[in-house]
N, C-alpha and C positions, 0 to 999 in steps of 0.2 A: 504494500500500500504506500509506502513510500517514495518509490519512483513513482505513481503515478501523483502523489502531489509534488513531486517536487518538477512533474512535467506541468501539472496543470498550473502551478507556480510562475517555470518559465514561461508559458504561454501567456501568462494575465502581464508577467514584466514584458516580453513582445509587445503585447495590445498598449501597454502605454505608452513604452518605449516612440511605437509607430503613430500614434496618436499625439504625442510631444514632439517630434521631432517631424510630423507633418504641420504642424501648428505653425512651428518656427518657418516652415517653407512658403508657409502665404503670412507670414509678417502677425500670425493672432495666437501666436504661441499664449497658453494656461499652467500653471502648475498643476489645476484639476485634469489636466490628460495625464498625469503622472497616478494618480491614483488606483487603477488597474494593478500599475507594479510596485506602490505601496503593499497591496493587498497578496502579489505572487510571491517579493519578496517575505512577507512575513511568514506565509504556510510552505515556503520553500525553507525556508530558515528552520522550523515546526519539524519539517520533515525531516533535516538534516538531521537537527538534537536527537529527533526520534530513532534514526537508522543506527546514530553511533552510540546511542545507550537505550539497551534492550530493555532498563527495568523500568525506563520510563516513556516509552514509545508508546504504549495505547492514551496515556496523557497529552501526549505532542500532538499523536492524530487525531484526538476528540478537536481538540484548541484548533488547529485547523481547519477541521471540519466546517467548527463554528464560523471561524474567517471564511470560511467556503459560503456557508451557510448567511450570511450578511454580506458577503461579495455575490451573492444573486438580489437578495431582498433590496439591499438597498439600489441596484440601478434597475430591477426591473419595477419598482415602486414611482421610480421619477420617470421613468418612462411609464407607467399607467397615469400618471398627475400631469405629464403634459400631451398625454392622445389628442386633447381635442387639437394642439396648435402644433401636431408632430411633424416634422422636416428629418429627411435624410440627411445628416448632415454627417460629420467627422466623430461630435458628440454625440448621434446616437448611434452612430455604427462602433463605437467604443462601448458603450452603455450595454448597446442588445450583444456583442462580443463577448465583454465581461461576465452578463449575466449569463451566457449559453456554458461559456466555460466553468463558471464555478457552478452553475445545478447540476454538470455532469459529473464534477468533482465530487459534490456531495451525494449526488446518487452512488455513484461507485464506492465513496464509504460506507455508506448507511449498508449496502450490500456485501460486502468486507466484514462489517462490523458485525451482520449479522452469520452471516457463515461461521464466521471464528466463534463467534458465542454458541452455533450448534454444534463445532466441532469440540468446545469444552465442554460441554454436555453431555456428549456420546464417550 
């Protein structure tokens, strides 16, 4: 479970990355295009702690998760609050990117999470 946050990680640091640094190329660069890879780096980070110490890795990946889990909430939220005045722009192709990557993230935990808990049961 760890490669796959620390992929879904660098994919969220891509998404802002590309979203900042398209910004700066038409002259309306944001710090908020950075936020995507606030969000990768921190569950990539998660991840890391989690893979190199085993006694605390179901800890790192729940925290993740959660960052996973509010790396959809919160853009696909501002994307539901502004539908009525919604534009394809750079900002919501970052927003709906963001969001698609982190519910896949959390979906693939939650299904992780719940295998390993039938397989300690068995």
């Amino acid at each position: 479970m760890t490669t796959i946050a620390i992929a879904s990680g660098s994919a969220l640091i891509l998404i802002g990355l590309v979203g900042y640094l398209y910004g700066l190329s038409t002259g309306h660069a944001s710090l908020t295009a950075l936020i995507p890879a606030a969000f990768g780096l921190a569950i990539a980070i998660l991840a890391a702690i989690g893979r190199a110490k085993e006694n605390i890795r179901m800890h790192m990946m729940h925290a993740a998760v959660l960052l996973g889990l509010l790396g959809f909430i919160l853009p696909a939220g501002r994307l539901l609050v502004n539908y009525g005045t919604f534009s394809l722009g750079a900002a919501s192709i970052s927003q709906i990117a963001m969001a698609v990557v982190c519910l896949i993230f959390v979906i693939l935990c939650v299904k992780s999470f719940i295998d390993a808990r039938k397989a300690s049961i068995v």
